[in-house]
C-alpha positions in Angstrom: -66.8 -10.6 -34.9 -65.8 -12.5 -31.8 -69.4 -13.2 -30.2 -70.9 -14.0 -33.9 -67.6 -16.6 -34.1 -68.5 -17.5 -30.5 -72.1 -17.7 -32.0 -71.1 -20.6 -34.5 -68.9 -22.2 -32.4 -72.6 -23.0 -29.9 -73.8 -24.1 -32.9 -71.3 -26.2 -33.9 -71.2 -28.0 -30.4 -75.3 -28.4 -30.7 -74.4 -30.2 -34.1 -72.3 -32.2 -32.2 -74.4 -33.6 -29.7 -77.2 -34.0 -31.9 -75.2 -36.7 -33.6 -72.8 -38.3 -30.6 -75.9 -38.5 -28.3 -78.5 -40.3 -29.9 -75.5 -42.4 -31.5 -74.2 -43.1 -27.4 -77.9 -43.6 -26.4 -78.7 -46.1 -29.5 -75.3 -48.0 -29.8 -76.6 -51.2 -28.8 -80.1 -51.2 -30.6 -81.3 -53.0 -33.8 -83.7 -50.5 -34.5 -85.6 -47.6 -34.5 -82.9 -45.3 -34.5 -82.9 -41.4 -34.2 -81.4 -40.9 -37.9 -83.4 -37.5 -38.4 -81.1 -35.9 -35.6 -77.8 -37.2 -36.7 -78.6 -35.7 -40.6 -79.8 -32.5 -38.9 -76.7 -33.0 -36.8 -74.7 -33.4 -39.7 -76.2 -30.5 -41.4 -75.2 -28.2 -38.8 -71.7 -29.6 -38.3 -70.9 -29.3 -42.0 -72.6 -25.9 -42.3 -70.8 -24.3 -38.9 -67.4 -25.9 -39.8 -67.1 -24.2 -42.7 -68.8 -20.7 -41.6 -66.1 -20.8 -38.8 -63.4 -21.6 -40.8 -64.5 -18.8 -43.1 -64.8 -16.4 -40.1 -61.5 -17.3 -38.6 -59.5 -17.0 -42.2 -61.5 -13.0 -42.3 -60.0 -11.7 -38.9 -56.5 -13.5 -39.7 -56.3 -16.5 -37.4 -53.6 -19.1 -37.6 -55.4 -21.8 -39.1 -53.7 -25.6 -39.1 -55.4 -26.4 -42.6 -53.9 -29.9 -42.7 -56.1 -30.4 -38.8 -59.0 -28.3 -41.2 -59.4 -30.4 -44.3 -58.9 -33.5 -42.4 -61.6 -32.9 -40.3 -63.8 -31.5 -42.9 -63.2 -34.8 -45.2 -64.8 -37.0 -41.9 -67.4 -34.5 -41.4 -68.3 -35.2 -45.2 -68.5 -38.8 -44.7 -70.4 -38.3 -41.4 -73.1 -36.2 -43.8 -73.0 -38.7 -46.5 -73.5 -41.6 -44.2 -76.2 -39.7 -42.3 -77.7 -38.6 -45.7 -77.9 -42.0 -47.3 -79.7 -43.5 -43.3 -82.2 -40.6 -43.6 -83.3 -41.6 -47.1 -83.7 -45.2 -46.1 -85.3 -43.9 -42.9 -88.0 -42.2 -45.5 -88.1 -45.1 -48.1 -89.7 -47.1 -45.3 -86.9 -50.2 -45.3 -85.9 -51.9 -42.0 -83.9 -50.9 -39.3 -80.9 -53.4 -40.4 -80.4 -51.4 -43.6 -79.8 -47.8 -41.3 -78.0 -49.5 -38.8 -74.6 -48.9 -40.9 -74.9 -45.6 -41.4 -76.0 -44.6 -38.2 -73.2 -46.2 -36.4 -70.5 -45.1 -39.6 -71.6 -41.0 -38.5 -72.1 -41.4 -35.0 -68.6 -43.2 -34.8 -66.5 -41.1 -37.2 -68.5 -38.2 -35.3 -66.9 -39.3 -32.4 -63.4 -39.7 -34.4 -63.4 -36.1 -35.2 -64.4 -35.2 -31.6 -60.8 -37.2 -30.8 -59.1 -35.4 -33.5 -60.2 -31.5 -32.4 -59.2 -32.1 -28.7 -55.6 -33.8 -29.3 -54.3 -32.3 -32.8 
């Protein structure tokens, strides 16, 4: 159970830098931003986060589920905002219209990065 919770937790990490690097690479830009990897980012964040979280509760962890449902209410505005970019992404509009989103998951991304390593 270990290496398939060690598994996720790889997983979770790639999530990560799917949506901090392209967010620290594209901070400063007005367009053309790399939205499809911060949804598919988010995706796996949201997706590993809870699978761990499920794994953890089945071998009896000590789980902090004030730390767990904090984190998981940013990592549902990190999917939400990298949702609604995608779409807009699709639909064609400018880069001004992503911009927001992009930079609202990237930065509360980075939020819950600050959150896992000092709570």
């Amino acid at each position: 159970m270990d290496i398939v919770f060690s598994l996720f937790v790889v997983a979770h990490f790639i999530g990560l830098a799917a949506i901090v690097g392209p967010f620290l690479l594209q901070m400063r830009k007005n367009g053309d931003f790399a939205i499809t990897a911060v949804f598919a980012g988010a995706i796996t964040q949201l997706v590993t986060g809870i699978a761990m979280t499920g794994l953890a509760e089945a071998v009896d962890y000590d789980l902090d589920y004030a730390k767990i449902i904090t984190k998981l209410v940013i990592t549902l505005i990190v999917f939400v905002a990298a949702l609604l970019g995608w779409r807009k992404a699709r639909s064609g509009t400018n880069d001004r219209s992503i911009k927001p989103f992009f930079h609202a998951a990237g930065g509360l991304a980075v939020v819950n990065i600050i959150l896992a390593v000092f709570w």
